[in-house]
N, C-alpha and C positions, 0 to 999 in steps of 0.2 A: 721324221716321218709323220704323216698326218692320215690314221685310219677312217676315212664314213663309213659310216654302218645306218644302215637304209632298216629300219625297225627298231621296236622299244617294248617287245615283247619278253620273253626268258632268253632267245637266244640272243638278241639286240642285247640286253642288258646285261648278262652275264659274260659276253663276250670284252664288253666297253670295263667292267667290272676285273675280268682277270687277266685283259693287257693291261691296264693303270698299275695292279699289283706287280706286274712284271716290267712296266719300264714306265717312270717316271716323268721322258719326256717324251715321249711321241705326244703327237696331238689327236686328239680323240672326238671326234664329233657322229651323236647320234641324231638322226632327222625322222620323225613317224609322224603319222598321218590324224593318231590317236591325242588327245589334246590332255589327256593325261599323264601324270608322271606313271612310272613301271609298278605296276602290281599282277601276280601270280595270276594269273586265269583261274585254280581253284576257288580264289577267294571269294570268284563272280558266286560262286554254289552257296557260300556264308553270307553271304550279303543276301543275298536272292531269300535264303531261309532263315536270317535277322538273327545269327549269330554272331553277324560283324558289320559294325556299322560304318556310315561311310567312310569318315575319316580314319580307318585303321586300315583299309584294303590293301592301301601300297605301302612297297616292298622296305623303303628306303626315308628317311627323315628328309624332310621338304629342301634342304639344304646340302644333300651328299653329292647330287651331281656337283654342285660348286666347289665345295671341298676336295673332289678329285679330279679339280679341272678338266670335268668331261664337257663339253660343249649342248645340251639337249633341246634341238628344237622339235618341239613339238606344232600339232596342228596343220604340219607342213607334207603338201604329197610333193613325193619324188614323180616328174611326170616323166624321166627320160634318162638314161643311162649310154653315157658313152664310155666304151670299156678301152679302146685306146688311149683316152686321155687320161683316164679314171677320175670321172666328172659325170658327174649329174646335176640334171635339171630339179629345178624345186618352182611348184606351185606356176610352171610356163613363162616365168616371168626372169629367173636368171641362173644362171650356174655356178658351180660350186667344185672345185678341182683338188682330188687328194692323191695320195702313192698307192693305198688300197683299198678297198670294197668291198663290204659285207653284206650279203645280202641276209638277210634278217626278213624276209615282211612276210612271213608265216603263212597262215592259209585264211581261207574262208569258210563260211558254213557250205557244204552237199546240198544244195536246195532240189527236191526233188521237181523232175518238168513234169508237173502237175496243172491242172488250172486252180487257179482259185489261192494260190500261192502268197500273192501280192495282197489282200484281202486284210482288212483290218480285222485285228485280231491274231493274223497269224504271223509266230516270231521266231526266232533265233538265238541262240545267246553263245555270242563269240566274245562281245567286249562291254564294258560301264555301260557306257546307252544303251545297250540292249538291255542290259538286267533293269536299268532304271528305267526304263520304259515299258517291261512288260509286270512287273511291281507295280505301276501306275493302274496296269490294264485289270491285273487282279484285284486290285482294293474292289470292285464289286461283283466278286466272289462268282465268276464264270465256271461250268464246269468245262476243266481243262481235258487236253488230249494229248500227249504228248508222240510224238510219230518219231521211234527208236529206244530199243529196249537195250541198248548197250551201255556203257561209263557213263555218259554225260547225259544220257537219257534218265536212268534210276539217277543221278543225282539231282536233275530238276526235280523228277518229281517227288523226291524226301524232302530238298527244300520247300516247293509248295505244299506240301502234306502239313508239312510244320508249321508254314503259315494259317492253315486252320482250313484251308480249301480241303472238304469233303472229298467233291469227285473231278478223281484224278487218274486216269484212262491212261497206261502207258499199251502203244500199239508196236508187236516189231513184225518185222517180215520172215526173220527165222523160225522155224518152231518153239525154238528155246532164248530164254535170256543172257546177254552176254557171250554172243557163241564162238567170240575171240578169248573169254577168258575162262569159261567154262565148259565142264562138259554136262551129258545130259543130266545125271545122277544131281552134281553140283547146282544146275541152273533150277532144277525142281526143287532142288529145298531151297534155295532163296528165291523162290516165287511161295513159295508155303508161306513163307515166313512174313515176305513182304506183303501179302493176301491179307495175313493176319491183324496188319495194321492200318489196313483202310485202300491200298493199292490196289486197282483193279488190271487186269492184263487181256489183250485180244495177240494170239501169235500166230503165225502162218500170214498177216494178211498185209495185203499192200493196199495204199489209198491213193486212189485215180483222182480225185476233186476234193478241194477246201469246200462249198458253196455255202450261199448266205446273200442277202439283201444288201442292208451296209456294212453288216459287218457278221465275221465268220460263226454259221450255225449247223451244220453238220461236215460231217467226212463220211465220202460213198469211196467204199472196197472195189478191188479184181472183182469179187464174187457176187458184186452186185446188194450185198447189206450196208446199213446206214449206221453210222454213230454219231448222236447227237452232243455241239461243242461251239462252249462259247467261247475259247479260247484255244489254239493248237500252236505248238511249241515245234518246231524242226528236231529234233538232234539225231540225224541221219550219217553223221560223220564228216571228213573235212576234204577240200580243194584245194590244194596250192596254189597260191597268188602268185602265176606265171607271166602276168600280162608285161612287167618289165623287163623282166630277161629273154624273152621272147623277142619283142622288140630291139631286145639291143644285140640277137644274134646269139646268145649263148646255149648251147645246146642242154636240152631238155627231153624228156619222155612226158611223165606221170608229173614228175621234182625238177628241179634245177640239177642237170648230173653233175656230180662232184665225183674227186678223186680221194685218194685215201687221206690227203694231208687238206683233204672237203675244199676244192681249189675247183672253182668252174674249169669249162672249157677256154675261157679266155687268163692267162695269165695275171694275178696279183687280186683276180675277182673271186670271192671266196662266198659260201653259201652257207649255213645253219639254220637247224630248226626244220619246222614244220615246211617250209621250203622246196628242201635239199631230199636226192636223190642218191641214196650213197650203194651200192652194190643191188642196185636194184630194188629196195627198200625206203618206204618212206617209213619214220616211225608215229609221227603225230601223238609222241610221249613227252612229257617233260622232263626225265631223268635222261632221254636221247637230245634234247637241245640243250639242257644241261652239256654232257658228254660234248655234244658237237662246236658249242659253246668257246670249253676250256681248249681245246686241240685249235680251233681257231685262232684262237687269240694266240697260244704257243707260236704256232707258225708265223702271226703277224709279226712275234718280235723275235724272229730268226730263230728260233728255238724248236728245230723243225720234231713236228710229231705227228706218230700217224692216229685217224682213226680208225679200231679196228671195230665199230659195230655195238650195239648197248642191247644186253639182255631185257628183252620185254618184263616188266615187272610193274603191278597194278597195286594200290593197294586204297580198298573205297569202303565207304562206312556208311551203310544206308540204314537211317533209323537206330544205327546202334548195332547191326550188324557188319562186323569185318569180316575183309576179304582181299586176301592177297592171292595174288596169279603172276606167275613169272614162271617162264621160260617155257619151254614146250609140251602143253598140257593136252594137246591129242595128238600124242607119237602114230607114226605113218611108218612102217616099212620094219624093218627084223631087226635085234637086236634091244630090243626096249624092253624094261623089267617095271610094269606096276605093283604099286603097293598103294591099301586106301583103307580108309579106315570111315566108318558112317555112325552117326547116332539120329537118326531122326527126331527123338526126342528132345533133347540136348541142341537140335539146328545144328552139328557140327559133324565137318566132312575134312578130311584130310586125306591129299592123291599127293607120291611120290611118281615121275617117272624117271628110270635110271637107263642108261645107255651105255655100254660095258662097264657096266661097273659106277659109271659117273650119274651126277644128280646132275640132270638137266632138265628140270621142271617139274612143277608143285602148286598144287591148289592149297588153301588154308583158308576155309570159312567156318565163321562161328566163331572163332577165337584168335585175337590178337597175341595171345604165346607164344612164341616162339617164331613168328613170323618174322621181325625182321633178319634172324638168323639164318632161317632158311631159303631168304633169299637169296642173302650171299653166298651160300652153300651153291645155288641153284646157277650161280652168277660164275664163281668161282669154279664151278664144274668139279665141285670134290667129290671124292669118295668115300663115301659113309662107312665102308668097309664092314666091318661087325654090326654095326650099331644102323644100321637101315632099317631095319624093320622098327626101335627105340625110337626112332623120330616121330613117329606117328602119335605115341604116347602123349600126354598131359605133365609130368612133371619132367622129361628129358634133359638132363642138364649137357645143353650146349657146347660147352666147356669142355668135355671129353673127348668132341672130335679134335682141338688144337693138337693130342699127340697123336696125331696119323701123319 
């Protein structure tokens, strides 16, 4: 059998990654558009804030695709998918024919239609060139703006904080920060907190225009006020890269719709990642293209498995402050039981919420203790039984829910 897999992102890679571990001989070929070998999209945030330099970014030693006879070309667009033959076109010039199809080719940046957009100075950061490109732009120290106060938003701007850039403007359109992973209580003390170290924040506002001469010097609001910016960053959230499966007839909404064993609407064509539309959810997580990844690959070598869905769960560190958020942190409807615990002093907040009984989501900021166990608590849907209200505490010994 000979899988392409159309991407060389997390789910592109992970996918190529744990069919080779499951069958030694199919043939394996990955085709991306990116001219780099695979490294984690986190890494773009270390490199951005000169924690990692370049030559560490990626994932894999310069010689493991060979070693696992994965085929990797790079630099190459897939410009055409034929899902009867299971063949695609590469770079318009010839085609390439396997038994199955992996759509991998993740998303794009959310550009908002704004004017002033296209505007030098204003950027993006989805992949390498981006980050090495707007690193270029900073070296003479612009005051920045960053437009999106969610994940990727607070982590630019800790990376440039840390680069030594002053003033650094993150703007969101919510009232609150992170208002996917937080709620009110939470998002206020890590704007306290982040305030405290140089970050400035405008919330509630939306920006109608980049403008500027040659290159970008203010953003004008809804409301008609001006913030002055020599540099403005998107991270507004992401688009699925639909433009192939679209074209080649596969049904879509929002994602590429997949079924439980993530199988397009055309036979043997299969979808992961940022992508992929699985019960009406995109996740635009990497522990879900992880997840969607391994189930893939299972099924590509007959080993049919389903997916049934990957608990949201966050876990970001801005300046030194952690923050985990997983699974349903603003319950909607009856049955839900909060538990929270606040130190304002201290920066540390801790929100259970339980649903008969069970742990189905959890803030944890200020403190990396206990965190990664209550995610999987949170994952697992256990029940804390006695000991729920004990979770909130500081020394908790984890270890005592094993006999429930």
């Amino acid at each position: 059998m000979k899988a392409i897999i159309l991407g060389n992102g997390v789910a592109g890679a992970m996918t190529a990654k744990t069919l080779r571990e499951l069958d030694s001989s199919t043939e394996i070929m990955i085709i991306s558009q990116e001219k780099y070998p695979y490294y984690p999209r986190p890494n773009l945030i270390d490199f951005l804030a000169g924690d990692l330099p370049l030559n560490r970014i990626f994932a894999f030693p310069a010689d493991w695709a060979e070693k696992q006879k994965i085929e990797v070309r790079l630099g190459q667009e897939v410009t055409a998918l034929d899902p009867a033959r299971k063949a695609v076109e590469v770079d318009r010039t010839g085609w390439v024919q396997g038994d199955k199809i992996v759509l991998a080719t993740g998303a794009s940046p959310l550009l908002p239609g704004i004017p002033g957009i296209e505007r030098k100075g204003a950027f993006s950061l989805r992949t390498l060139d981006d980050a090495v490109s707007l690193l270029e732009f900073l070296a003479g120290g612009p005051e920045v703006v960053i437009l999106g106060g969610g994940l990727l938003g607070l982590e630019i701007a800790r990376a440039i904080l840390k680069r030594g850039l002053k003033q650094v403007t993150v703007v969101e359109y919510f009232n609150r920060l992170l208002p996917r992973q937080l709620d009110e209580i939470g998002a206020r003390l890590l704007q306290s907190q982040l305030e405290k170290m140089g970050l400035r924040f405008l919330l509630g506002k939306e920006a109608v225009e980049i403008s500027g001469k040659e290159t970008v010097s203010q953003v004008r609001f809804k409301d008609g006020s001006f913030l002055s910016a020599g540099a403005v960053v998107i991270a507004s959230g992401i688009k699925p890269r639909l433009e192939l499966a679209s074209k080649a007839g596969l049904a879509a909404n929002r994602g590429v719709l997949v079924d439980d064993y993530l199988q397009t609407s055309q036979p043997g064509i299969y979808a992961a990642g940022d992508v992929s539309e699985h019960r009406g959810r995109i996740y635009g997580l990497i522990p879900a293209a992880f997840d969607q990844a391994r189930v893939v690959a299972y099924n590509l070598a007959g080993q049919e498995k389903k997916y049934e869905g990957t608990v949201p769960a966050n876990t970001l560190k801005v300046a030194g402050i952690f923050l985990t958020s997983a699974g349903q942190i603003l319950p909607e409807g009856e049955g839900f039981e909060v538990l929270s615990r606040l130190d304002e002093e201290q920066g540390l907040y801790k929100k259970l919420v339980l649903k008969d009984g069970q742990l189905v989501g959890a803030i944890w900021l200020g403190s990396k203790k206990g965190s990664v166990e209550i995610t999987r608590l949170v994952q697992a849907r256990k029940n804390p039984g006695p000991y729920k209200s004990d979770l909130l505490t500081d020394d908790f010994d984890f270890s005592r829910l094993n006999n429930l």
